[in-house]
C-alpha positions in Angstrom: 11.0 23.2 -16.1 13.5 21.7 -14.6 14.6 17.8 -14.5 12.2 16.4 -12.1 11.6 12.6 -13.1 7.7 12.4 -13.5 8.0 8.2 -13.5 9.2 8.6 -10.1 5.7 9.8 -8.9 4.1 6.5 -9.9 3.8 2.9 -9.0 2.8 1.0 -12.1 0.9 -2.1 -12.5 0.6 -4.4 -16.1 -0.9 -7.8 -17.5 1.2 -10.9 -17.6 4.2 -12.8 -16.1 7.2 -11.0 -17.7 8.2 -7.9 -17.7 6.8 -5.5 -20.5 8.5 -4.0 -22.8 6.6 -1.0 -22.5 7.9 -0.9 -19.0 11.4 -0.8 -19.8 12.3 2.9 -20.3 10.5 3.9 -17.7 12.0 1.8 -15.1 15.2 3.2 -16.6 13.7 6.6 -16.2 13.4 5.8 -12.3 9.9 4.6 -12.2 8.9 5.0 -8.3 7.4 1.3 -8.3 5.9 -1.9 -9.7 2.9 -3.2 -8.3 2.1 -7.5 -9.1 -1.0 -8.8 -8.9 -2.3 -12.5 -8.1 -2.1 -12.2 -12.8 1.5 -11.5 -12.8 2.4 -14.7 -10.1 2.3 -18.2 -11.0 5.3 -19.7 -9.4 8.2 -19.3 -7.1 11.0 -19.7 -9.7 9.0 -17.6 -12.5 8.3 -14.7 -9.1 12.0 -14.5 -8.6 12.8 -14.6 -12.4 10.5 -11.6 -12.6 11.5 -9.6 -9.4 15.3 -9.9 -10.4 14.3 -8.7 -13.9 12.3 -5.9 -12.5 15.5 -4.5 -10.2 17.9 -5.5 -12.8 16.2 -2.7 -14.8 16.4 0.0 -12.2 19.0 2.1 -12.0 18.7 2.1 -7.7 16.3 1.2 -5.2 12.7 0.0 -6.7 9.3 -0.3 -5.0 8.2 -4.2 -5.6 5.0 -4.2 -4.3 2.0 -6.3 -3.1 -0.9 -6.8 -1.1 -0.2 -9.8 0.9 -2.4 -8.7 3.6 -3.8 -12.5 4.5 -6.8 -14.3 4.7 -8.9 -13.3 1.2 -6.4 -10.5 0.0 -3.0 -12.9 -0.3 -1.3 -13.1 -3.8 1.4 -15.5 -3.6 0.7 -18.8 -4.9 2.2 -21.9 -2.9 4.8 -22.7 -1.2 4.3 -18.9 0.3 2.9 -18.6 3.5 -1.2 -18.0 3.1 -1.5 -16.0 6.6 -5.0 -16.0 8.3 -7.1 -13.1 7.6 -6.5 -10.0 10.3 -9.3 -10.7 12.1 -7.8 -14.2 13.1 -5.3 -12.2 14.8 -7.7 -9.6 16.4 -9.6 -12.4 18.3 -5.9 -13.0 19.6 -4.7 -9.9 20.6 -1.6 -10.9 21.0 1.0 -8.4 19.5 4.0 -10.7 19.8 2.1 -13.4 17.2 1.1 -10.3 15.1 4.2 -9.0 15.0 6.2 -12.7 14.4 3.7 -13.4 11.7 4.7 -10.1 9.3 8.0 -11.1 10.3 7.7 -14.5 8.8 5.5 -12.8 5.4 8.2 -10.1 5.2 10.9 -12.7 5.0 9.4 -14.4 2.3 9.0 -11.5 0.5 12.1 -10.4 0.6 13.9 -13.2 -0.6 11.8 -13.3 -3.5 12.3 -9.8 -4.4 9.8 -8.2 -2.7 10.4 -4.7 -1.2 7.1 -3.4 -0.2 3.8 -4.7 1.5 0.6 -3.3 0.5 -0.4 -3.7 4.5 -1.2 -3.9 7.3 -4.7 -2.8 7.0 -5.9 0.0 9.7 -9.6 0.2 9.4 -11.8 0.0 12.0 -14.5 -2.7 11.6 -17.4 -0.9 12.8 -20.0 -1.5 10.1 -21.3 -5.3 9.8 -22.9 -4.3 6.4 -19.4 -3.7 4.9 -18.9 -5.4 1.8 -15.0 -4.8 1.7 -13.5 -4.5 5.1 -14.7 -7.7 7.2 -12.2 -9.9 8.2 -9.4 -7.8 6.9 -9.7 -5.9 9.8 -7.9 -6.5 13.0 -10.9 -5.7 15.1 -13.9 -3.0 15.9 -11.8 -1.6 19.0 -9.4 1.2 17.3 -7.2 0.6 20.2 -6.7 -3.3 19.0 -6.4 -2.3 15.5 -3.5 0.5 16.7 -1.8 -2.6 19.0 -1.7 -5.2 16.6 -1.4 -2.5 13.3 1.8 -1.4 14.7 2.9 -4.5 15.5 2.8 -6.2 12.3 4.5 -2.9 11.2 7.6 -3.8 13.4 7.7 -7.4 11.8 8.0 -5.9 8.6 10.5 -3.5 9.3 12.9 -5.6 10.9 12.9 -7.7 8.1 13.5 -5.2 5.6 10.0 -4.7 3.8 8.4 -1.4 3.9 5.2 -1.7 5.5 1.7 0.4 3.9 -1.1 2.0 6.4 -4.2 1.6 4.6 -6.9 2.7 4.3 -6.9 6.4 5.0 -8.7 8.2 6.7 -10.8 5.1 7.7 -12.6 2.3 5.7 -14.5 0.9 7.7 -18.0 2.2 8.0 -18.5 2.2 4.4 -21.4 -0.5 3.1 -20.0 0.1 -0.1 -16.9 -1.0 -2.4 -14.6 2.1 -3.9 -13.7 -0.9 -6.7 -17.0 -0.3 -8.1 -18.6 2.8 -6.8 -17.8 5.9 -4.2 -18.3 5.1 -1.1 -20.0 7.4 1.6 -18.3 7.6 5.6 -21.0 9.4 7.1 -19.5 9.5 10.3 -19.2 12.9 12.2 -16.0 14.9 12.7 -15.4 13.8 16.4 -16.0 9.9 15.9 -13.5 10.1 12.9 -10.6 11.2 15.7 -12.3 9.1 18.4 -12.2 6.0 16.1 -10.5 6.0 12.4 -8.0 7.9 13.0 -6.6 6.0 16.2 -5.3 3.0 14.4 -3.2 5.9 11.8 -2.3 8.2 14.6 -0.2 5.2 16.2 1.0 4.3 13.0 2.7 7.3 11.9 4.1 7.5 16.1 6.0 4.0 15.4 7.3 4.9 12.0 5.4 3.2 9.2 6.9 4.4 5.8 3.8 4.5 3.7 0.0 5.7 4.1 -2.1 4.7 1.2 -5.3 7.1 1.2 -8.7 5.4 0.2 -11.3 6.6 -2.2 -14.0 7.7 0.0 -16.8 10.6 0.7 -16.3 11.6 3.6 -19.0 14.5 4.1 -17.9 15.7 7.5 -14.2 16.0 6.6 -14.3 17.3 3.4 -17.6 18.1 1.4 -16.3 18.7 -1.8 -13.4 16.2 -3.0 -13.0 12.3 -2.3 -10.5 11.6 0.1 -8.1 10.3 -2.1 -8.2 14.2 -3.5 -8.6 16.1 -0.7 -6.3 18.4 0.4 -7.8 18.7 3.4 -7.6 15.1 4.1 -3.9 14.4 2.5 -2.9 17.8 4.0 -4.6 19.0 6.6 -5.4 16.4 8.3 -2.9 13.4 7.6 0.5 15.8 7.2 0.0 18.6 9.8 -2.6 16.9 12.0 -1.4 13.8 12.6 2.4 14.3 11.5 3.2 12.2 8.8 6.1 13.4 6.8 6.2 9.8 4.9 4.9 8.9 1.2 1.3 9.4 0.7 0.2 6.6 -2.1 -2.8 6.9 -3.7 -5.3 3.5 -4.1 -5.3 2.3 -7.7 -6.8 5.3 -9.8 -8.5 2.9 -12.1 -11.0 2.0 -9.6 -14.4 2.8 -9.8 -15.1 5.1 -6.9 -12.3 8.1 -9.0 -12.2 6.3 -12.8 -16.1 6.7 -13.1 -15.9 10.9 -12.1 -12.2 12.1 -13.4 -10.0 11.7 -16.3 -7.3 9.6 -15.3 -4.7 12.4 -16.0 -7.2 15.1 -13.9 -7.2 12.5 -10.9 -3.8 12.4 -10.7 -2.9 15.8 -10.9 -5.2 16.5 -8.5 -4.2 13.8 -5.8 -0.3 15.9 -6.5 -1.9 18.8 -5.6 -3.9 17.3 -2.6 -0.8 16.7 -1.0 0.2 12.8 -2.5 3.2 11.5 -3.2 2.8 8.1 -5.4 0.3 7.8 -7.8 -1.5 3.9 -7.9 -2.3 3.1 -11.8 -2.4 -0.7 -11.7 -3.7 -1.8 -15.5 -4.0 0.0 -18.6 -0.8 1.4 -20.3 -2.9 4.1 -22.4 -4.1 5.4 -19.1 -0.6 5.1 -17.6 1.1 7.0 -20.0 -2.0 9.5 -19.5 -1.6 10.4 -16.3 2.3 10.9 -16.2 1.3 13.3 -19.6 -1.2 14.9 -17.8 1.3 15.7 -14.3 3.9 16.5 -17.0 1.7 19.2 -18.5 0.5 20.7 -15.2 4.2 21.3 -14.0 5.2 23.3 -17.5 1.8 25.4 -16.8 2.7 26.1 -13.1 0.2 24.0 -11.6 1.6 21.9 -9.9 4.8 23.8 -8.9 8.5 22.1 -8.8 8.7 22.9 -5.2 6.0 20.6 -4.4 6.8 18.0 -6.6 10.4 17.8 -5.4 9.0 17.4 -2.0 7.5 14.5 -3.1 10.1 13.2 -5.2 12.6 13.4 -2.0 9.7 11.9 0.4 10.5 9.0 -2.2 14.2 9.0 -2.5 13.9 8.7 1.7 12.1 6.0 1.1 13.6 3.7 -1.5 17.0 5.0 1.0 15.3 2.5 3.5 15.7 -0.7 1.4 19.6 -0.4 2.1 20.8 -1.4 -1.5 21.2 0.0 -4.5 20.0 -2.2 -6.7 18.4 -5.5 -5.0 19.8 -8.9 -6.1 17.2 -12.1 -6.3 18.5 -15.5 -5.6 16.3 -18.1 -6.8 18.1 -21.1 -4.5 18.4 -18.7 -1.1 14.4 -17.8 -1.9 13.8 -21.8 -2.0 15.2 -22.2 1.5 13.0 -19.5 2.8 10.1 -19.7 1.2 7.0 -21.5 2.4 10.1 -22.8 5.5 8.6 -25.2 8.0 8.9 -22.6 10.7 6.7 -20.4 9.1 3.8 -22.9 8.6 4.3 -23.5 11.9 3.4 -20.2 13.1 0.6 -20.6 11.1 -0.8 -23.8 13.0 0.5 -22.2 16.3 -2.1 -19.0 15.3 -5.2 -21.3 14.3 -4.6 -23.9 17.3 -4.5 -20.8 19.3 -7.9 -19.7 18.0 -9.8 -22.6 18.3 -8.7 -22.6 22.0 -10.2 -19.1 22.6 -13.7 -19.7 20.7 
């Protein structure tokens, strides 16, 4: 076996406001990310204390990530912008607000040591009776999901975040949530390129760095294996299909929909093998160190086969390549001026005065 860095493959997530020790080796071993959650973020100067301690462990470029989608999904606490949920901006359709808006999030994240954001999200709306999607979708037109999609894509990227298509190959018909159970897309194989994959298809044409693949049965694409573990979806479909030579990420392993029916070390070797590149484990450290033992063992067996695995790792090394610095540097004072800045509130009103002019 040669020295491939397992850590590399996975984006890690943990409990509390500091950085774990348990963390520290692997980081140092060239973990592929961090993911926080609204449990590791209580304030701007702890945020930044934690981001610098995060990158200051890193031997290069580090995933920081998070969902700050808007609307219900938004991490930060104040003085960050709270952005309106997606479907604010839908009833808009204005690609210039959508794309000033992830401009204006991107910033902020950046400056507090933010690298990556978990969005924006490219499901179609189509089903009223879905619990998950609602108003974090743009629209129920896949063309308006596409317009604005990529547009907040382009805010995010000129700013210097990586932006996240999610959720592959389409959320939004589901009347279930993949947090607690698997959901079923019933849909037939011509709607799912007529529709879902419209939004994705764009996408991947205007650059976006990262699609994350939901947990999902999706009969008419893949009878056999979740989406998330398909390689008929990852492969087939996403890469040669649709083109995307960018990093596949998994959605976190631990939920429901993939935790409840694998092993947590059997789910991620099989997402590897689907096809994915980055591998979502965002709680438990036992089940952490699990998986990365599990990968670990199914490269010396032969698998999962270097060749592959390299592709990934290098998909990765592209990536982190984008954030244009070695190792990212968090200014605590710089974030202050930034941060929660009157001009980005003031896109904010300019967005909701807007709305209540068009209802």
């Amino acid at each position: 076996m040669t020295g491939l860095s397992i850590p590399t493959l996975f984006c890690l997530g943990f409990e509390g406001i500091t950085l774990p020790d348990h963390l520290r080796p692997l980081l140092d071993a060239g973990l592929g990310g961090v993911i926080l959650f609204r449990r590791n973020l209580r304030d701007l100067e702890q945020i930044c204390r934690l981001t610098a301690g995060l990158h200051a462990a890193a031997p290069g470029p580090l995933l920081v990530g998070v969902d700050q989608e808007g609307g219900r999904v938004t991490r930060l606490p104040e003085p960050f912008l709270a952005p309106p949920p997606a479907a604010i901006l839908g009833g808009l359709d204005d690609a210039i607000l959508t794309r000033d808006l992830a401009r204006a999030v991107g910033r902020e994240l950046r400056a507090a040591g933010f690298t990556w954001n978990l969005a924006p999200v490219l499901d179609v709306h189509t089903n009223p009776a879905n619990p998950i999607i609602g108003d974090r979708a743009f629209s129920h037109d896949p063309e308006r999901v596409a317009r604005l999609g990529v547009a907040a894509i382009q805010g995010f990227t000129e700013v210097g975040v990586l932006a996240t298509a999610k959720h592959f190959p389409g959320h939004g018909e589901t009347t279930s949530d993949s947090h607690l159970t698997l959901p079923e897309s019933p849909q037939p194989n011509a709607r799912w390129r007529a529709v879902e994959f419209v939004p994705f298809r764009r996408a991947i044409q205007a650059g976006v760095p990262v699609v994350m693949v939901a947990h999902l049965s999706c009969p008419a694409l893949d009878r056999e294996a979740p989406s998330s573990l398909s390689r008929t979806v990852i492969t087939e479909i996403l890469r040669t299909e649709l083109g995307f030579d960018g990093v596949v990420a998994s959605d976190d392993l631990e939920m429901a929909a993939i935790a409840a029916r694998f092993d947590i070390g059997e789910a991620a070797v099989r997402f590897l093998e689907a096809g994915g590149d980055l591998v979502l484990i965002c709680h438990d450290a036992t089940r952490q160190r699990a998986a990365m033992g599990a990968v670990e063992a199914a490269l010396r067996t032969g698998r999962l086969s270097e060749a592959q695995l390299a592709a990934s790792l290098d998909r990765i090394a592209r990536l982190r390549q984008r954030l244009g610095v070695n190792r990212m540097s968090v200014d605590g004072d710089a974030a202050r001026t930034i941060v929660g800045a009157p001009e980005h509130r003031q896109l904010v009103q300019t967005i909701l005065a807007a709305t209540e002019r068009v209802r």
